[in-house]
Each structure stands twice: as C-alpha cells, then as structure tokens.
N, C-alpha and C positions, 0 to 999 in steps of 0.2 A: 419657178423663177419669178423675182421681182422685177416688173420692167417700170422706169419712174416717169412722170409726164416728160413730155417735150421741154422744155427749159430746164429741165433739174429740180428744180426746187418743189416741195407740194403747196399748191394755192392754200391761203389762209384764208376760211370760209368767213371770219369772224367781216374781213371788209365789207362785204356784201348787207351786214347789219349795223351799219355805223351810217346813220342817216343824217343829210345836211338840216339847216335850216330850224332847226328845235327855238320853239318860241322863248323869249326869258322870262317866262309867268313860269314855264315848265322847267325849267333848268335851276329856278327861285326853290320850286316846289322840292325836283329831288334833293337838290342840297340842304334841305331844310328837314327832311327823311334822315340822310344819311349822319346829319350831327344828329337827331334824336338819335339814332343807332349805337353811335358812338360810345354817346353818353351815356347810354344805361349799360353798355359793355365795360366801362370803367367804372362803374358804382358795382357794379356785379362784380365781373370779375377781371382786374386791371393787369393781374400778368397775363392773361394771354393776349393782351396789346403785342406783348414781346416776340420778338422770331424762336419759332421755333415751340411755342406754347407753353414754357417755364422750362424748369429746371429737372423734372423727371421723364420730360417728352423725350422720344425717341424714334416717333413713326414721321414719316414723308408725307407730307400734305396730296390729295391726289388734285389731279386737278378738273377742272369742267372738261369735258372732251368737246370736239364740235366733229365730224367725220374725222374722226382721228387725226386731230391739230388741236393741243393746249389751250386755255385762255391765256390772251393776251397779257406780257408780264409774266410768264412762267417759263420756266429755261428747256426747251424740247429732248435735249441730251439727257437730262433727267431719268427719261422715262425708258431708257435701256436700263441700267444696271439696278435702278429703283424701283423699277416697274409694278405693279402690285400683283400681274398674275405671273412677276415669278417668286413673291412673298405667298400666295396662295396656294395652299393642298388641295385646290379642284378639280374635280375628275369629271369625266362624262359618262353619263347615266350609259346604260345598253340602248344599242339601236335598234329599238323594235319599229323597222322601217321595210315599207316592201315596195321591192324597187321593180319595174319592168325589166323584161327581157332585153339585152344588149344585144345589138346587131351595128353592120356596117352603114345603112342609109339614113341619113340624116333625117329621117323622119322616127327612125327608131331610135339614134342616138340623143338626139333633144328631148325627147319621154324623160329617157333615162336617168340622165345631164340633172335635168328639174326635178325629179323625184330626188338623187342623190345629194342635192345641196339644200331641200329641203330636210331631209332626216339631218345632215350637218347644223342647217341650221339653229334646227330645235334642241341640239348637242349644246352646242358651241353658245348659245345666246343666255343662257341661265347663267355660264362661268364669267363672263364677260361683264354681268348685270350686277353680277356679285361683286365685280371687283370695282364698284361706283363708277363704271366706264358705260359712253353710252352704243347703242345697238344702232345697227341696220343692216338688212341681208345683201350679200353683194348680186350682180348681174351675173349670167353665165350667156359664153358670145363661142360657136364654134368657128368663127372667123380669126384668119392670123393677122391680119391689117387694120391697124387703127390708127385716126390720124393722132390721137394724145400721147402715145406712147414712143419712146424711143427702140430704135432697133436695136438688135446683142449687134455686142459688140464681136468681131472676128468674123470665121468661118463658120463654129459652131451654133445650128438653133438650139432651140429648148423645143423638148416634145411639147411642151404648154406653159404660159406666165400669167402673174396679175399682176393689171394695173391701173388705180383709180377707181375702186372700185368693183373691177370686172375682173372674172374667171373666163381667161381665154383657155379653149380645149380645140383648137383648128385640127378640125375632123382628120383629113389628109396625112398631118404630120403625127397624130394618134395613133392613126390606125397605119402608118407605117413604122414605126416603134412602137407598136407592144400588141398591134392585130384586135382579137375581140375578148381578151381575157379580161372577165369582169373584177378578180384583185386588182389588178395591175391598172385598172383604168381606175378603183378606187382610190388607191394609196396614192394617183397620181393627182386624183382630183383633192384629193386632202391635203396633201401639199401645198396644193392652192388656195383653200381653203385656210388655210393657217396663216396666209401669208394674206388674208383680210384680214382675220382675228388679228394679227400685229397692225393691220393699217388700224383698227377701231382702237389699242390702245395704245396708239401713237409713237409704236417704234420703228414703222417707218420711217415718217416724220421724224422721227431721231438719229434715226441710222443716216439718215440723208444730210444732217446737218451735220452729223462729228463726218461723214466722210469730206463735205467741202471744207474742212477744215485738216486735210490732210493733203497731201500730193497724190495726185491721181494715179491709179496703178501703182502704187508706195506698199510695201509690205501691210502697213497698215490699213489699207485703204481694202485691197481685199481680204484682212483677218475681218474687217466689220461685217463686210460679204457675206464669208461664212460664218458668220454668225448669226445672221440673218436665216440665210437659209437652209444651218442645220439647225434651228427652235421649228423652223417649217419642218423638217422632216421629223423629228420630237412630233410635233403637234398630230402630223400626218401618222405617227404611231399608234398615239392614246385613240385616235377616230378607230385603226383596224381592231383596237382591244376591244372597242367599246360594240362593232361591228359584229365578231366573232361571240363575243358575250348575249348581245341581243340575236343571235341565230343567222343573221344577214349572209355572213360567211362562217365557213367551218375555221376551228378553233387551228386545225395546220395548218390547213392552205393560207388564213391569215399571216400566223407566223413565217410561214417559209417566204411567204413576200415582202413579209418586214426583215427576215432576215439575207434577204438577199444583197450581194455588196452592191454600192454606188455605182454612178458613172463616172468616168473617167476624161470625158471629153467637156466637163466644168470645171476642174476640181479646183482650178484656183480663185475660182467664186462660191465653189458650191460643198468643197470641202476633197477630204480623198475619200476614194471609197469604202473604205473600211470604217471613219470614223462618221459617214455616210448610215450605214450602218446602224453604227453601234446610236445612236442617237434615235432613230426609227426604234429600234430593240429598247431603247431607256424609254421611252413614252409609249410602248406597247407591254413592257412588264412593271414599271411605276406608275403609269396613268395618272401623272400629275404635271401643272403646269409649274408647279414648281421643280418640278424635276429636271423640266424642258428648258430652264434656264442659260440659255447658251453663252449670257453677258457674266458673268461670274466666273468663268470655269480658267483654265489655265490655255495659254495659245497654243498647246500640244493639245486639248482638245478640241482643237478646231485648225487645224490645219489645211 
C-alpha cells in the first residue's frame, strides 16, 4: 500500500536548489553560455529548436528525475501512461541472494528485512538506470507510526505501506497476517518495493496529481488507485520469478504464492482479487515491466 505525505501533495525537491542572491557578473556569465548554446544548435541543427524534434520524432522526451519529481516545466501526468519502464522489455536478472533465517524477534526480522531489500536492490537499480531515471535505495522501518505519512483511510490496515521513501513492515501487523512464512513475507516486501521503483520514476508523483484533479472517492479516483497498486503487484511478481530462478525460493512454492487470490478487505484501492492475481501471475510468467504496465490497459483490468 502507498500511503502519501501529510498534505497530499509530494514536496518538490527542486526548491531546496534555487538559491537567492546570485551575483550579476554570474547571471551575465550563464546567459552568455546559454546563447552560445543556442547558436551553434541552430547552425547545427535548427529543427530540433521545434517541439517535439521534427517531423519523424515519435519518442516522449524523459525527463531529469530528482527523487522522483520531474524538472521544473514538465507536466508530472506524463509519466503514467508514458512512462518509459512501461515502453521498456526489462527483466530482472536471478536473485542470487542469500537471505538469513526468518524468525518472530525483531532482532531476527531486521537481519532479514536488510538483506531482502538489498538482493531487491541490486534487481531493481540496473532497470531503473536503463530507463535514464535516476536511483536511490529506499529505508526499511518496522514501525507502523510516522509522523509524514497519512493514515488509511476506514477501518481497514494494510499488513504493510510505503511512504516517502520508506518500506514500512510493522513487525506486529506482519506477523499477525501471514505468521513466519518466508514467501509471503517476500512477495509482501516486493510489493513494496515496487511501489519505490514507481516513487523513483515518478508515478507517484503522477498518480497524485491526476487524482487532485478528480473528486475524491469518484469512481475515478480510486481506478488510479488500482492502478497504482496492481503495477505494485506486477512488479512484486517479476521479484518472485526472478527469486525462484536464482534458487532463493523454490520454483512452486513461488508460484503458488503468486498465484494465490488477493484480498478482499482493499479492493476498491487495491483492485479484486482475482485481478489481484492475475497481475502477480503476468509479472511472474512475462517478467517485464512492460508487461507490468497497468496505465494502458482497459478499466475491466483493473477493477
């Protein structure tokens, strides 16, 4: 589950680098840079002044990332349906990752915890790098309280969310839904894990902007939801392929965990369970991210 900061919106790092008081010798100097640039761009080559790069361009421009927020001047919505790792056929390598022994006390779950998001890591950061998006490994916190983050909304928790960064797994809520089985504490960690990989190429960031731009709880409003986070379960797939393939887990017990149906007590954020599912199963038998493309598809596949 994605949970968003406290105000809704995600910070734009880029303010933090927009410094007052720039002398005019310096300000002289860049603009005196950026017409040379210009100019030998137009003695070179003067259509691609034009949008869009002439007349046979057909690719989306990607943009600078900054912790998955756009440069300034690029339209955030964008980067759902355009996205480039769902234009990309990237797979993840086998996980030749050797993880400690899982247990109940938190001195043996945080071993664990850190070994698992490190073998993700090392998965996940080459597809990411490929797709001119830039990196960095998120936090893992087994606590369920933070102040940056918003509560779910209703009655129902989530066994686990990310937010801003951080892969929340609160120990308690863990290990009373789903005890010490090391699938199930995988596929749940990859889940979350996926749903950094979307903070790093800014569909978060995106999904957050077309949603204030819909009525809250609007049919719309939660098809973005699950959209959101059946590409997480997708993603959370290709990790158990890639799992099973590098020996980590056995090639059934993978599957039978990927194919086991959803829950039911999300489903109008988190999808139904069946198509719960079948999404885990497409990113663990196509092991691509373009496969995992959940902005494209038809709203009967994402219900």
């Amino acid at each position: 589950m994605f949970r968003r900061r406290r105000g809704g919106a995600v910070p734009d790092p880029w303010e933090d680098d927009r410094q007052p008081g720039n002398s005019p010798l310096a300000i002289f100097g860049v603009l005196g840079v950026v017409f040379l640039i210009v100019l030998l761009a137009v003695v070179a080559e003067p259509g691609k002044l034009l949008a869009g790069g002439g007349e046979d361009s057909e690719t989306t421009e990607v943009p600078e990332m900054r912790d998955g927020v756009p440069q300034p001047g690029f339209e955030p919505v964008a980067l759902l349906e355009d996205n480039p790792l769902n234009s990309e056929n990237a797979s993840l390598e086998p996980a030749d990752c050797r993880l400690p022994e899982l247990a109940e006390s938190e001195t043996r779950m945080r071993p664990y915890y850190d070994a698992a998001v490190r073998c993700l890591n090392t998965l996940w950061r080459p597809v990411v790098v490929r797709a001119d998006l830039s990196w960095a490994p998120p936090e893992v916190s087994l606590r369920s309280r933070t102040s940056d983050c918003s509560e779910t909304e209703g009655t129902s928790r989530p066994t686990a969310f990310y937010c801003d960064g951080t892969i929340h797994m609160p120990r308690q809520w863990v290990l009373s839904d789903i005890g010490t089985r090391e699938p199930a504490h995988l596929i749940l960690l990859a889940h979350e894990y996926g749903h950094h990989v979307q903070q790093r190429a800014g569909i978060l960031r995106a999904s957050t902007v077309r949603q204030e731009g819909v009525e809250v709880r609007s049919p719309e409003w939660f098809r973005i939801s699950r959209r959101l986070e059946l590409q997480a379960d997708c993603y959370s797939g290709m990790f158990m392929a890639a799992a099973s393939e590098g020996g980590v887990l056995r090639e059934r017990v993978a599957e039978r965990f990927v194919s086991a149906a959803g829950s039911t007590q999300l489903g109008d954020t988190h999808g139904s369970p069946g198509n719960q599912r079948d999404w885990k199963l497409t990113g663990f038998r196509e092991r691509t991210t373009a496969a995992c493309d959940t902005w494209n598809v038809s709203a009967e596949r994402v219900r």
